[in-house]
VEXRO-871004 format. One line per field, with one value per residue (C-alpha): z, y, x; residue number from 1. Coordinates in Angstrom, 2 decimals. Example, Ala and Ser with C-alpha at 12.3 -4.5 7.8 and 13.67 -1.06 7.14 Angstrom:
<tibas>
pz: c(7.80_7.14)
py: c(-4.50_-1.06)
px: c(12.30_13.67)
num: c(1_2)
</tibas>
This chain:
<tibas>
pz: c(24.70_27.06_30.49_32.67_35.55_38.78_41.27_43.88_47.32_45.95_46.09_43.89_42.90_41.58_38.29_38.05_39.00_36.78_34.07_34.61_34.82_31.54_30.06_31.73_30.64_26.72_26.90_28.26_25.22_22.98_24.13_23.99_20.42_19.57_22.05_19.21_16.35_16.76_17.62_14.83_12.59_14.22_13.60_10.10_9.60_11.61_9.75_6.28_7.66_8.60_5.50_3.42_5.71_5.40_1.50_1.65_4.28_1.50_-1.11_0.90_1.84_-2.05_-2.65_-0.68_-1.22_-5.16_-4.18_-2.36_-4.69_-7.28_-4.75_-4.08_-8.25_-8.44_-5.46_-6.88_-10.78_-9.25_-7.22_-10.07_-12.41_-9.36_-9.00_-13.48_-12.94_-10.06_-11.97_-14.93_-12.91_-11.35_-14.27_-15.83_-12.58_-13.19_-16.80_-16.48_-13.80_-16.09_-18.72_-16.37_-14.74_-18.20_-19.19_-16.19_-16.47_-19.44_-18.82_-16.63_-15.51_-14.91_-17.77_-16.96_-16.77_-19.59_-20.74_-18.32_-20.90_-19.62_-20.54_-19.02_-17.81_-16.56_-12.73_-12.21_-10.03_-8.78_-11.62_-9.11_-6.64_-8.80_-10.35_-7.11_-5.76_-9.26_-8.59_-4.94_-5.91_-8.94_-6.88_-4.39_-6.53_-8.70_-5.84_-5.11_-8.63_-8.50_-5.43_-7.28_-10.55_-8.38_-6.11_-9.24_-10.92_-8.06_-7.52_-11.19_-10.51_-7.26_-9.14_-12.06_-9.45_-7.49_-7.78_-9.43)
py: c(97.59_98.67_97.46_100.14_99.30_98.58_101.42_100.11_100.21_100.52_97.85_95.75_95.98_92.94_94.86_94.52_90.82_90.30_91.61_89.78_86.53_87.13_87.81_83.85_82.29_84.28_82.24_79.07_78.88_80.07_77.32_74.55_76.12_75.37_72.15_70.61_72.18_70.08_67.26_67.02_68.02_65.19_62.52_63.31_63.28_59.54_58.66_59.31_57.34_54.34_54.07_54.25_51.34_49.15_49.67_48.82_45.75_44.84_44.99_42.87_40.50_39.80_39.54_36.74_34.91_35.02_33.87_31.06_29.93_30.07_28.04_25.50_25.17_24.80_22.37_20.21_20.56_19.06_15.99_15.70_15.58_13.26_10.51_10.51_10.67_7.84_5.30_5.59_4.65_1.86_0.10_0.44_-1.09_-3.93_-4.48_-4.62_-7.41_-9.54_-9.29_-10.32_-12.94_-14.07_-14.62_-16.29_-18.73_-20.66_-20.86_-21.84_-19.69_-22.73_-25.38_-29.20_-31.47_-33.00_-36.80_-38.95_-39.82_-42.73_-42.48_-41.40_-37.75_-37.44_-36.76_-38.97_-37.68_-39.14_-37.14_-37.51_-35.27_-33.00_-32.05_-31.37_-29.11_-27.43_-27.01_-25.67_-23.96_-22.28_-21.40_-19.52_-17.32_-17.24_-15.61_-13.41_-12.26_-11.84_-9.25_-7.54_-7.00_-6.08_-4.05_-1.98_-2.26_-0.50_1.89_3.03_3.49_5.22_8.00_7.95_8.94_11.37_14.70_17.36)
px: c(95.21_97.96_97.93_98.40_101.65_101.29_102.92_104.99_103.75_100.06_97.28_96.38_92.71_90.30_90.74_93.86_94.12_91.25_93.76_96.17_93.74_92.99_96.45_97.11_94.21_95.09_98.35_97.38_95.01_97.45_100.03_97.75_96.89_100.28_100.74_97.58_99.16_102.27_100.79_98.57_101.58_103.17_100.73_100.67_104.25_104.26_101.44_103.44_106.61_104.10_102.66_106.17_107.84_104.39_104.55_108.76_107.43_104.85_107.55_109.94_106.88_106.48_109.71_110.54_107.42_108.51_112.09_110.90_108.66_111.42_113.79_110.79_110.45_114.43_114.52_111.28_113.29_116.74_115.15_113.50_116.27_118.59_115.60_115.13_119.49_119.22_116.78_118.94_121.65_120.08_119.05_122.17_123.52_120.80_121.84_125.17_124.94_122.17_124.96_127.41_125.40_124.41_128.14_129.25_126.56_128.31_131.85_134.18_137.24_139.25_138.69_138.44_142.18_142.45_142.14_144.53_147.20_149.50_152.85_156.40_157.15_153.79_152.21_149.92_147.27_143.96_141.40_138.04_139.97_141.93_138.52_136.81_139.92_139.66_135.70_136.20_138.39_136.84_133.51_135.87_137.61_134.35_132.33_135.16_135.19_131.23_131.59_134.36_132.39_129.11_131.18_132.26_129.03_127.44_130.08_129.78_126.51_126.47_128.86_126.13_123.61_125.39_123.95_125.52)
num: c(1_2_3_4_5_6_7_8_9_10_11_12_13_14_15_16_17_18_19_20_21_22_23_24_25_26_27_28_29_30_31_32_33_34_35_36_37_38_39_40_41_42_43_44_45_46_47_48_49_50_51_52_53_54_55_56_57_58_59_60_61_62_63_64_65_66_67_68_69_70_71_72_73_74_75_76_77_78_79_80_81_82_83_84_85_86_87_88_89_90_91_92_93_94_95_96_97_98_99_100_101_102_103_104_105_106_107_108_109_110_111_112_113_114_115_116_117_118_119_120_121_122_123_124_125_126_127_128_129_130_131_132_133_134_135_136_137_138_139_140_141_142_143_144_145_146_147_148_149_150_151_152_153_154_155_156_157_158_159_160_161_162_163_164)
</tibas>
């Protein structure tokens, strides 16, 4: 259907503006045709690129759930294996200073003087107080000895324990 032109310098009549009416109402409804068209395309094509990156977020999700499970197994497997590592340790620790303690308790480091034998060439000495000095004396260094051994008992032990 052709419209028919307008002359210049005429009037224009309700027909014609009636025409014209209807050629802008054709093309609103035509754009909004389109306008819905694309938008609907749209939503689709959104919708599509939602559900891919909430399946990837799913995978991710379930991926590090499993790895942290596995980390909380390894974790709960190696205190394990440092407190089994630790008590081993410890009562070797605790042996080795019964034994110790057990061999210390009879002998002396230092032995007793010997009998007081008279005669020239000799020191003579007053035997009550040399053995007393030689028992002070003997408990001193004894006790010092004690921390050493324990000292190194425990430090053995400490480096037995020591995770790995």
């Amino acid at each position: 259907m052709a419209i028919p032109a307008i002359p210049i310098g005429a009037k224009i009549t309700a027909w014609a503006v009636g025409q014209w009416r209807l050629i802008l109402e054709i093309a609103v409804a035509v754009i909004l045709l389109i306008w819905i068209a694309g938008l609907t395309i749209q939503t689709k094509y959104l919708k599509a690129q939602r559900d891919a990156i909430e399946a990837q977020f799913g995978a991710f999700k379930d991926q590090v759930s499993r790895l942290g499970k596995e980390a909380e197994a390894k974790a709960k497997q190696r205190e394990a294996d440092d407190a089994k590592r630790i008590a081993v340790a410890v009562a070797g620790r605790d042996a080795a200073l019964k034994r110790l303690s057990d061999e210390r308790a009879g002998r002396r480091n230092v032995p007793f003087t010997g009998p007081d034998t008279g005669g020239s060439g000799k020191i003579c000495y007053d035997r009550a107080a040399l053995e007393s000095a030689l028992q002070r004396f003997t408990a001193g260094t004894q006790g010092l000895i004690d921390e050493g051994d324990t000292a190194l008992i425990n430090g053995r032990a400490l480096v037995g324990a020591w995770p790995r």
